[in-house]
mmCIF file of the C-alpha atoms, coordinates in Angstrom:
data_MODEL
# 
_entry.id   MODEL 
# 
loop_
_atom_site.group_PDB 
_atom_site.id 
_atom_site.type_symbol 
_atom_site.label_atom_id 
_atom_site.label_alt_id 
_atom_site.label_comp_id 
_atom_site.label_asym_id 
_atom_site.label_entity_id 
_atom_site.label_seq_id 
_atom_site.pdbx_PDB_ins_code 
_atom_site.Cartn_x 
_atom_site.Cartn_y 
_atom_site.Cartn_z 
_atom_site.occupancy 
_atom_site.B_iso_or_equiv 
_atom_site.pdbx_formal_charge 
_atom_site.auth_seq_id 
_atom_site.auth_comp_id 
_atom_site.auth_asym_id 
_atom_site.auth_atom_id 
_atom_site.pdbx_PDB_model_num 
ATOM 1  C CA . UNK A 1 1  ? 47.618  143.411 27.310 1.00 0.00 ? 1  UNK A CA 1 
ATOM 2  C CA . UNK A 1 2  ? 49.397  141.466 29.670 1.00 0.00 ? 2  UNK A CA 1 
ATOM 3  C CA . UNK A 1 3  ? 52.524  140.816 28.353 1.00 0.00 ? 3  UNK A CA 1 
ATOM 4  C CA . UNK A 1 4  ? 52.551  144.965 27.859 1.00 0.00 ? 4  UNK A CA 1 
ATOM 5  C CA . UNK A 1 5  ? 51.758  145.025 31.550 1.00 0.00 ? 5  UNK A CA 1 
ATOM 6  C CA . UNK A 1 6  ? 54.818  142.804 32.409 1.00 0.00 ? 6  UNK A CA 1 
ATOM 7  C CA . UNK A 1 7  ? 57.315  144.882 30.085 1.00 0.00 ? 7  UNK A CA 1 
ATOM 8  C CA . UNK A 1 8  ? 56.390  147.559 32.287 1.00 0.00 ? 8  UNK A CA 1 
ATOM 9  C CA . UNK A 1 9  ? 56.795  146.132 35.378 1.00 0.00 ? 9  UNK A CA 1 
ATOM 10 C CA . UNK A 1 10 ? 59.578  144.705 34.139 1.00 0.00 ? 10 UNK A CA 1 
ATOM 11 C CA . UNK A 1 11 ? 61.748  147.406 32.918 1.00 0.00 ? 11 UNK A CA 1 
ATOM 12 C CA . UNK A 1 12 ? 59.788  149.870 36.520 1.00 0.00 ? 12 UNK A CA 1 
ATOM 13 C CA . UNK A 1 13 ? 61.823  146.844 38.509 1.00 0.00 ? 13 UNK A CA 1 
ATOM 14 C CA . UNK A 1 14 ? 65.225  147.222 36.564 1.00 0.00 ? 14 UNK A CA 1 
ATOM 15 C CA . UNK A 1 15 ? 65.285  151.113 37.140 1.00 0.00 ? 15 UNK A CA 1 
ATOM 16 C CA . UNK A 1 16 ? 64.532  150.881 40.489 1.00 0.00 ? 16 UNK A CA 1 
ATOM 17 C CA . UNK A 1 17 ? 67.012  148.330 40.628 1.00 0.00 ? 17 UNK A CA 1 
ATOM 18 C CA . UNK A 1 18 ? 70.031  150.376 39.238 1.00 0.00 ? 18 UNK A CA 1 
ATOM 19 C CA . UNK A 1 19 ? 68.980  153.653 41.145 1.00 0.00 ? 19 UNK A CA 1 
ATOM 20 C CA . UNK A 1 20 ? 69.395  151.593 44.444 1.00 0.00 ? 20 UNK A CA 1 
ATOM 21 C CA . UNK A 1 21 ? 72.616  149.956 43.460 1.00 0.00 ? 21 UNK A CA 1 
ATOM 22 C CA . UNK A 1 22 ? 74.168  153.552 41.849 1.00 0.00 ? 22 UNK A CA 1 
ATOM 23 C CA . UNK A 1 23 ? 73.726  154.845 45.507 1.00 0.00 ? 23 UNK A CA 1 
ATOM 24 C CA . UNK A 1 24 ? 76.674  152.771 46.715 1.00 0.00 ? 24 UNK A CA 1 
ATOM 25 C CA . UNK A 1 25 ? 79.370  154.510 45.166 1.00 0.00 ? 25 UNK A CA 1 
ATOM 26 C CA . UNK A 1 26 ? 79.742  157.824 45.554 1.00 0.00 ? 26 UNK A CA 1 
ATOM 27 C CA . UNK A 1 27 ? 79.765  160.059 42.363 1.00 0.00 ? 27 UNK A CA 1 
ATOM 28 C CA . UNK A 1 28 ? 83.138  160.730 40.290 1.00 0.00 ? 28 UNK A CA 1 
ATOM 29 C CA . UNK A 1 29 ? 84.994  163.253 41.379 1.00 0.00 ? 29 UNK A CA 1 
ATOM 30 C CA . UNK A 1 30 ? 84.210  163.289 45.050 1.00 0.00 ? 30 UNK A CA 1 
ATOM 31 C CA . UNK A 1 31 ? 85.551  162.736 47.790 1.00 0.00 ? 31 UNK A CA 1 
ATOM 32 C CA . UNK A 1 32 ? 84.658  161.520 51.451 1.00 0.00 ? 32 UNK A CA 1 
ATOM 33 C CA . UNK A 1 33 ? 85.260  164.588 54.134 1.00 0.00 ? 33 UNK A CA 1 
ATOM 34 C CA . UNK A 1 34 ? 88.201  164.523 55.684 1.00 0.00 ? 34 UNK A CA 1 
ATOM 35 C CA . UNK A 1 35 ? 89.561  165.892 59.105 1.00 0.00 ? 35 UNK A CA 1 
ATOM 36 C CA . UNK A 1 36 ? 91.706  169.523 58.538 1.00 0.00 ? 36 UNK A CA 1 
ATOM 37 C CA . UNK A 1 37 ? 95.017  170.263 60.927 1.00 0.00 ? 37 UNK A CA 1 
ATOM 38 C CA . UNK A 1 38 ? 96.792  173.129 60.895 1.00 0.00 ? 38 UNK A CA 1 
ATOM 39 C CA . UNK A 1 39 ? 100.884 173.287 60.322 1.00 0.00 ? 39 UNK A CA 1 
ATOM 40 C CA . UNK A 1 40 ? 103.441 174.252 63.067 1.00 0.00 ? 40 UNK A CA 1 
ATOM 41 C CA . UNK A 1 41 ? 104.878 177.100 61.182 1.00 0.00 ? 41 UNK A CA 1 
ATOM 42 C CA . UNK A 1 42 ? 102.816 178.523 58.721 1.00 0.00 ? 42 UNK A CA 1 
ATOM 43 C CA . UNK A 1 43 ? 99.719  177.824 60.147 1.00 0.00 ? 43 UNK A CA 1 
ATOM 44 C CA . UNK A 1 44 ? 97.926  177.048 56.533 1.00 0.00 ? 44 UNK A CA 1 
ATOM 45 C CA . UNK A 1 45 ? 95.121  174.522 57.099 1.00 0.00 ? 45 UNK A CA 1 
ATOM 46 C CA . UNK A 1 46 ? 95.252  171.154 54.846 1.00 0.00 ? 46 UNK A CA 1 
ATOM 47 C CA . UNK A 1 47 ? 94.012  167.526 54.778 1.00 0.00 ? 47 UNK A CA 1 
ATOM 48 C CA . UNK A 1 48 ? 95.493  165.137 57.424 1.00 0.00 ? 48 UNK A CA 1 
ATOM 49 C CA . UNK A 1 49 ? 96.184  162.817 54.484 1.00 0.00 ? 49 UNK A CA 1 
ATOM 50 C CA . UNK A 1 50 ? 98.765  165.380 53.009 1.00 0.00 ? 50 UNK A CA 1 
ATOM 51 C CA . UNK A 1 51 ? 100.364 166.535 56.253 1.00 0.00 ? 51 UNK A CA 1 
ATOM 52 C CA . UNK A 1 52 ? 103.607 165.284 57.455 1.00 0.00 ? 52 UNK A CA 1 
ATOM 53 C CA . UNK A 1 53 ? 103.479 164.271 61.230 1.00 0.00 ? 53 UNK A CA 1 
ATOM 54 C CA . UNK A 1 54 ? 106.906 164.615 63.147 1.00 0.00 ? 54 UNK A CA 1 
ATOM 55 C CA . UNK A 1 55 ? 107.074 164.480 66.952 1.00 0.00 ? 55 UNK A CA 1 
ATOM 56 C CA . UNK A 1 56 ? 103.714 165.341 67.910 1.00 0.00 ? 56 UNK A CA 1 
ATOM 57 C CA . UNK A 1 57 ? 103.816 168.128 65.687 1.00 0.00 ? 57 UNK A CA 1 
ATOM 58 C CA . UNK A 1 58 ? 101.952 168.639 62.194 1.00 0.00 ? 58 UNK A CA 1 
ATOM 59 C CA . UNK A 1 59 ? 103.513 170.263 59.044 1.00 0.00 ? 59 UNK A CA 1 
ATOM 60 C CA . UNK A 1 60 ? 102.652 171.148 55.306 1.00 0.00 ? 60 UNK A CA 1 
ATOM 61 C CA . UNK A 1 61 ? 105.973 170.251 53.839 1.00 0.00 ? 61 UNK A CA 1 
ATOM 62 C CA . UNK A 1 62 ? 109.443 168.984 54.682 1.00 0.00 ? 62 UNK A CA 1 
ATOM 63 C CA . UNK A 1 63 ? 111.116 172.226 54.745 1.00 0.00 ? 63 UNK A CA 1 
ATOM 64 C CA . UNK A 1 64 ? 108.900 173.230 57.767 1.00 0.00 ? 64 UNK A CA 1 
ATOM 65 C CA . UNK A 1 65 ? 109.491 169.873 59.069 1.00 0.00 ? 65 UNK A CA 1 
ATOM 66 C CA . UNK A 1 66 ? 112.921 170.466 59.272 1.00 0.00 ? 66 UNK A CA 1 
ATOM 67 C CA . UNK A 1 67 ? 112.743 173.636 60.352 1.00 0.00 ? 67 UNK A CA 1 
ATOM 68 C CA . UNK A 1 68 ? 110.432 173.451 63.251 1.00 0.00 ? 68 UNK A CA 1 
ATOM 69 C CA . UNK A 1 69 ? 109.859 174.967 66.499 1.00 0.00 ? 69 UNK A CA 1 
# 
């Protein structure tokens, strides 16, 4: 009976264990939130990671870039 009893504790304390460690990561497929700007000339909203700063101003591509304001 009591090695049944530590099986079960056992195996209670390695599920708890992975639960607590799987919270780390965050699941596949997501991403962390991250700020919106607008462009200069179209005025379409994206990610700050995939906008293209140039003097102060924000853009969606090169071609606004380079056309500008």
């Amino acid at each position: 009976m009591t090695k049944l009893l530590l099986i079960v504790a056992f195996t209670i304390g390695i599920v708890l264990w992975f639960k607590r460690t799987s919270r780390r990561e965050p699941p596949r497929g997501q991403r962390a939130a991250e700020d919106m700007v607008r462009c200069e000339v179209c005025r379409v909203n994206l990610p700050r990671s995939e906008a293209i700063l140039s003097r102060g101003h924000i853009y969606c591509c090169d071609e606004h870039r380079l056309r500008g304001h």
